[in-house]
C-alpha positions in Angstrom: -42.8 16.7 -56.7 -40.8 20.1 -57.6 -42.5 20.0 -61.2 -46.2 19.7 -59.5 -45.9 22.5 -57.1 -44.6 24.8 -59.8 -47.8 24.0 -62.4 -49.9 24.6 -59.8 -48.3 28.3 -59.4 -48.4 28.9 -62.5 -52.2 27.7 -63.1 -52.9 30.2 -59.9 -51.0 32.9 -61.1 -52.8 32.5 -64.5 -56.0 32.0 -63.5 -56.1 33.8 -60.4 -58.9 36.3 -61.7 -61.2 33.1 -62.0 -60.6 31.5 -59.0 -61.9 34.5 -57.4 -65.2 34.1 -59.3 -66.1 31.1 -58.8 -66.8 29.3 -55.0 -66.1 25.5 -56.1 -62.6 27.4 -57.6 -62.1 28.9 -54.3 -62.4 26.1 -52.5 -60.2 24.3 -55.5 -57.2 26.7 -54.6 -57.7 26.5 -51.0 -57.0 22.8 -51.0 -54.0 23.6 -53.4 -52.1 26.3 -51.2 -52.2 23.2 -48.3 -50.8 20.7 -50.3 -48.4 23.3 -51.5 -47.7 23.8 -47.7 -47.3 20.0 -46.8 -44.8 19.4 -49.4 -42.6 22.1 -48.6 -42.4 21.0 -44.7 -42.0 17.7 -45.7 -39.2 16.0 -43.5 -35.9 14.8 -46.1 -34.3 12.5 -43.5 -36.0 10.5 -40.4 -34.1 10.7 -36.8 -33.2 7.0 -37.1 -30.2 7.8 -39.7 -28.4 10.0 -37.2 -25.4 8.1 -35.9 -24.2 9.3 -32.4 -20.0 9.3 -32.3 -19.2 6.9 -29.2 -15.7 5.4 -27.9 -16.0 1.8 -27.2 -13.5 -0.9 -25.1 -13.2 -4.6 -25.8 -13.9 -6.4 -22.7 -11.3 -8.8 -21.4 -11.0 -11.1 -18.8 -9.2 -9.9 -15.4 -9.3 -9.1 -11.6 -10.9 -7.1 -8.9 -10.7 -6.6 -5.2 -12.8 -5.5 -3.0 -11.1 -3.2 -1.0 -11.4 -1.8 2.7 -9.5 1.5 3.0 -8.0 2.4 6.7 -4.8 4.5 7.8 -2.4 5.0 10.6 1.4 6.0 10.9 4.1 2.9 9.6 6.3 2.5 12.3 9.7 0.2 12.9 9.6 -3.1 14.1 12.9 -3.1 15.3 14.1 -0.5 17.4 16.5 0.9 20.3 17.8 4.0 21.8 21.3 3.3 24.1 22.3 5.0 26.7 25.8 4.9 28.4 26.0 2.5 31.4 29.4 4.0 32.7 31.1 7.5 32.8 33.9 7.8 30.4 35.5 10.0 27.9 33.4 9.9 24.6 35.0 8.9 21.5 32.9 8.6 18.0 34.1 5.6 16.3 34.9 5.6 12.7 32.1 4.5 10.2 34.4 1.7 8.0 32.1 2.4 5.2 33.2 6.2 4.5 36.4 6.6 6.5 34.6 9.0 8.4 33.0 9.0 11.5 29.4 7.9 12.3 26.8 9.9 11.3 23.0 10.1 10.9 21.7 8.3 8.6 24.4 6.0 8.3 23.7 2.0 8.5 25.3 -0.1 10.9 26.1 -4.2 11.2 25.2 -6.0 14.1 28.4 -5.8 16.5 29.9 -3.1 15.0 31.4 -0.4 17.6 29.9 3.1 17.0 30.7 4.8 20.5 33.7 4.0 23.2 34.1 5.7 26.3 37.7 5.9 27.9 38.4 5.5 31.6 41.9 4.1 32.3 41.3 3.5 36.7 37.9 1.5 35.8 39.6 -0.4 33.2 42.1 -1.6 35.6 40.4 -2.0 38.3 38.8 -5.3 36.3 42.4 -6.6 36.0 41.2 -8.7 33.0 44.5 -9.9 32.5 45.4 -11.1 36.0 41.7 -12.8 35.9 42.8 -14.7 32.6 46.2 -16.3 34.4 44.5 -17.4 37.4 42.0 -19.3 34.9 45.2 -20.6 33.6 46.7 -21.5 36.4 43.6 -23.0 37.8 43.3 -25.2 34.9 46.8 -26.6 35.4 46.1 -27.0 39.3 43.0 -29.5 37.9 45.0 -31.5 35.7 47.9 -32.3 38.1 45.6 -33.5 40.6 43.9 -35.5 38.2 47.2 -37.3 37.3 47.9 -37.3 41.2 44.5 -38.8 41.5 45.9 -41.5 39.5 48.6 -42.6 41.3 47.1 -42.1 44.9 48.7 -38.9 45.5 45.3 -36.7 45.9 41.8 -37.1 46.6 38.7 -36.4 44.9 38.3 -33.7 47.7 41.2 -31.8 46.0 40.1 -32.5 42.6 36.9 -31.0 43.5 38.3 -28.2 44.9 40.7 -27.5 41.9 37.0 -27.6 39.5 35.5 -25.0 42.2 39.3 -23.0 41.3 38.4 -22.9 37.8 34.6 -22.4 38.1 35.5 -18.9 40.0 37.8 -17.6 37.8 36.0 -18.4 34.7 33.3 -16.2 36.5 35.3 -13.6 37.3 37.3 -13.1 33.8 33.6 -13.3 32.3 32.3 -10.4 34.9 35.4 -8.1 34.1 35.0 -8.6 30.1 31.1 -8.0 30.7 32.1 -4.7 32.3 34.6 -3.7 30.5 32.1 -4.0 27.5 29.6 -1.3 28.9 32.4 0.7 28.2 31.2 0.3 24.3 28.1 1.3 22.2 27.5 -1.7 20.2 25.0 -1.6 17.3 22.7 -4.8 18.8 21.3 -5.5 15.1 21.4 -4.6 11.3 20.1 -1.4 11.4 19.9 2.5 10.5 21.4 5.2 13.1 18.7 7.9 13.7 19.6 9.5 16.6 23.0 10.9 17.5 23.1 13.3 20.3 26.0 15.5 19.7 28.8 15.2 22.4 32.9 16.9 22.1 35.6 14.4 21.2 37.5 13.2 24.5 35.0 15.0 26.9 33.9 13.2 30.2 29.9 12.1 30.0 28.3 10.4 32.6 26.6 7.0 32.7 22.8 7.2 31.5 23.5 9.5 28.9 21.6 9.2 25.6 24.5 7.8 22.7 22.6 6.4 20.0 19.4 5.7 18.4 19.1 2.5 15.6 16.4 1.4 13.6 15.7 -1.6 11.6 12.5 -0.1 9.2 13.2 -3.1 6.6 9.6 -4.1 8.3 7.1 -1.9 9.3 3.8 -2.4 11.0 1.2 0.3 12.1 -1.7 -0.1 14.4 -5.6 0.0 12.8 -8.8 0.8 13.8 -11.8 -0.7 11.7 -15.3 -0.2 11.5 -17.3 -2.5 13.5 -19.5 -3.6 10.2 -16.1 -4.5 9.2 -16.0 -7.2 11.7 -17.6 -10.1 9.5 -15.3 -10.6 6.8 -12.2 -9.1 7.9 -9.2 -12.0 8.8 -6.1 -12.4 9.9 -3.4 -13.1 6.9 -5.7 -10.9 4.7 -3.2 -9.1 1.9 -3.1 -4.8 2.3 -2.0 -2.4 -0.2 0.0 0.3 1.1 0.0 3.9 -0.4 1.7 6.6 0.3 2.0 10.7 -1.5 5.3 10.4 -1.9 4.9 7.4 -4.3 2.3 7.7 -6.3 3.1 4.8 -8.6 4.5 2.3 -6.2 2.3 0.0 -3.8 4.0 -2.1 -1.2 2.5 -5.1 0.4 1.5 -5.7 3.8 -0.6 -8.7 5.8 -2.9 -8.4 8.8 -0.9 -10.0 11.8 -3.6 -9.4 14.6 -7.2 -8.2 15.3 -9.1 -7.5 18.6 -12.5 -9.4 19.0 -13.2 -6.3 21.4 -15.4 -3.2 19.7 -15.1 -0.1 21.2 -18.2 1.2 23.1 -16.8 4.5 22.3 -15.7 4.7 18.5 -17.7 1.4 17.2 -14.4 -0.1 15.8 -11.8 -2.7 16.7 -8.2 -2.9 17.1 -6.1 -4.5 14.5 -2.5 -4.3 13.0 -0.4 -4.5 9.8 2.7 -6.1 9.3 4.5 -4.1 6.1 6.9 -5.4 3.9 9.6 -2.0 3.8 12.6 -3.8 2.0 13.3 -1.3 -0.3 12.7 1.3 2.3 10.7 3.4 0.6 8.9 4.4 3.1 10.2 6.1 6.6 9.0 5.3 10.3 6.4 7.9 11.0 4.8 8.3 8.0 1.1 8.3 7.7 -0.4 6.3 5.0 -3.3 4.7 3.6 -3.7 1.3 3.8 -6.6 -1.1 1.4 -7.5 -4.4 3.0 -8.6 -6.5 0.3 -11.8 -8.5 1.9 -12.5 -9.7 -1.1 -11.4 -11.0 -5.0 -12.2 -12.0 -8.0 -10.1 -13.9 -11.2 -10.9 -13.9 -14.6 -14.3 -12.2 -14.8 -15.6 -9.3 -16.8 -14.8 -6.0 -15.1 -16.2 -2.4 -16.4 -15.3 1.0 -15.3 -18.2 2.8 -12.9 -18.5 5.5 -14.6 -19.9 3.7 -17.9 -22.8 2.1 -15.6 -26.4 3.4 -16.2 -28.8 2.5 -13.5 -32.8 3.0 -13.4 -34.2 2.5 -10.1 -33.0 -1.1 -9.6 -32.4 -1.6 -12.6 -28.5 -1.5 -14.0 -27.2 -1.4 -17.5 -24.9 -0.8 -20.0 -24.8 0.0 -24.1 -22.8 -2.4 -26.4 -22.2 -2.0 -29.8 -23.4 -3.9 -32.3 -23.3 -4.0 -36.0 -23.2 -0.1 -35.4 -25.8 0.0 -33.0 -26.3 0.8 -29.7 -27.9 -2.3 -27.7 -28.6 -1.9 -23.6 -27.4 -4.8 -21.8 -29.0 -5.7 -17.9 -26.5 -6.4 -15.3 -26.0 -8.4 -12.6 -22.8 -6.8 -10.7 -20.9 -8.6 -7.6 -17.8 -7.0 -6.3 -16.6 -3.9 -6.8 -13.8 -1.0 -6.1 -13.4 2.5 -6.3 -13.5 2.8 -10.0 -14.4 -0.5 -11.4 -17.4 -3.3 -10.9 -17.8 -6.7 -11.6 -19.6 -8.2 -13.7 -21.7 -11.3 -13.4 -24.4 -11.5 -15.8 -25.3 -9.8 -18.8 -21.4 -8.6 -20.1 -19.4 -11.5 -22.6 -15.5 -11.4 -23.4 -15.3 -9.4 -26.9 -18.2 -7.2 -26.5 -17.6 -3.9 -27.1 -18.6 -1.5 -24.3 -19.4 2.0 -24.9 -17.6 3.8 -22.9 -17.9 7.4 -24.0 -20.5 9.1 -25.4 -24.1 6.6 -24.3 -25.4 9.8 -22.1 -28.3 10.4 -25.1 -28.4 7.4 -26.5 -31.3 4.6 -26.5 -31.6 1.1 -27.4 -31.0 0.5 -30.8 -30.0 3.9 -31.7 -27.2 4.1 -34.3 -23.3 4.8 -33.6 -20.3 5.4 -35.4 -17.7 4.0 -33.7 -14.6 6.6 -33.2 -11.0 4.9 -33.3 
């Protein structure tokens, strides 16, 4: 083609005199200079051999939920504040633990003596160990009449009387123990002391005083409102995901315990709570957090990323690559979360999604796959 168009400009610049002098020459050259022109804006490549760069994922079996997201502040299951039943002089007990005494913060047994109050008159006024010899002796008194029973020396009249003997004083060594035991802040289960209002060593406080706050935040469980579309497919013993700021990579689980078949004329939503698993205590009473009731799941199906679905009016879709080209698959979708989708029709196992780079791309154009 080069070799033509250059004998043609040479014959023209040649012959250029006689061109001029002759109309069928004229028109002769006119027709030249166009096909001179065609040839030179002649295309070298068409748009079909331009291959678009794409990134691509090989689909795999695996899971989705479908998620409804609520929140509320985790609170303890377990808890207690104490308060002192009698007047006495304070005296913080020793935390075994550290060798030093109780603090906040510091986790105590079920039993265990945090706080004793001192007062010598009240203690004695219970006589607790005159109460436990007249048990004594009242059990004794029981077994001789019985063996005078025996031999005709008593009646059942006495013998009853001796069992009323013993019935009292059991009662009243068990009412002097009882209140000589208000004299102690015990810890009343496993738990974490997180309140401890400060009083002086061996200084007089009255009874119904503040001592002690425990917790037991192994188990948490915070109070929901949902919406009322919610209503429908949300259940009792449904599995929650629990989130908090503070750990970003950590998830703990938590189950739906109760729901209210009441909605609120008010709000539109109905009561429900959470029951959180907290073993590891990761997270603290009062928190707020956000909590994902899974309505809904799915095993073993084809899942996809949103952000790599196309959609046309009603119409949703996808490009796959194959053999280097970019083919548009038509979905059928089912449930999905905040950044993925299901897929039900139209997606196999092994295809190879594109997940980067299908913004300009149409069916059957050409890709080069980037690794």
């Amino acid at each position: 083609m080069l070799n033509i168009q250059n004998s043609f400009r040479q014959a023209i610049q040649k012959e250029g005199h006689y061109f001029l002098m002759k109309p069928r020459c004229v028109a002769l050259f006119a027709i030249c200079i166009v096909f001179l022109a065609s040839c030179n804006n002649q295309p070298q490549s068409g748009p079909n051999d331009i291959e678009t760069p794409v990134s691509v994922r090989e689909l795999k079996f695996s899971s989705i939920s479908k998620l409804l997201n609520t929140s509320g502040t985790a609170m303890a299951t377990v808890t207690v504040d104490l308060s002192s039943e009698m007047s006495g002089l304070y005296h913080l007990q020793t935390n075994p633990q550290n060798g030093r005494p109780f603090k906040l913060g510091d986790a105590v047994k079920k039993g265990q003596l945090i706080i004793r109050l001192e007062d010598k008159e009240y203690e004695n006024n219970q006589r607790v160990d005159t109460r436990k010899l007249n048990l004594e002796n009242s059990e004794l008194e029981l077994s001789k009449q019985k063996e005078l029973l025996e031999l005709g020396g008593a009646t059942v009249t006495q013998i009853r009387n001796a069992e009323i003997q013993i019935t009292e004083a059991r009662y009243n060594l068990e009412n002097a123990i009882i209140n000589l035991g208000k004299m102690n802040i015990i810890a009343p289960f496993d738990g974490v002391i997180v309140s401890l209002p400060h009083y002086s060593e061996n200084v007089k406080v009255s009874n119904n005083q503040p001592m002690v706050g425990i917790m037991n935040y192994t188990r948490l469980y915070m109070d929901i409102n949902l919406p009322e579309s919610a209503i429908e497919y949300v259940e009792v013993n449904q599995p929650v995901h629990i989130t908090h700021y503070t750990m970003p990579y950590d998830t703990l689980r938590g189950t739906i315990t109760e729901l209210s078949p009441a909605i609120s004329t008010e709000t539109r939503t109905f009561k429900g709570k959470i029951i959180i698993d907290n073993s590891s205590q990761k997270l603290r009473p009062g928190m707020f957090v956000n909590a994902n009731v899974v309505v809904d799941r799915a095993e073993d199906v084809i899942v996809i990323p949103k952000s790599a679905l196309l959609s046309n009016r009603n119409r949703r879709y996808v490009f796959v690559v194959e053999r280097n080209t970019a083919i548009i698959r038509n979905l059928v979708t089912g449930i999905e979360d905040e950044d993925n989708i299901q897929i039900i029709e139209g997606l196999n196992e092994n295809d190879n999604l594109i997940i980067r780079g299908f913004e300009t791309l149409r069916d059957n154009s050409r890709v080069r796959v980037l690794r």
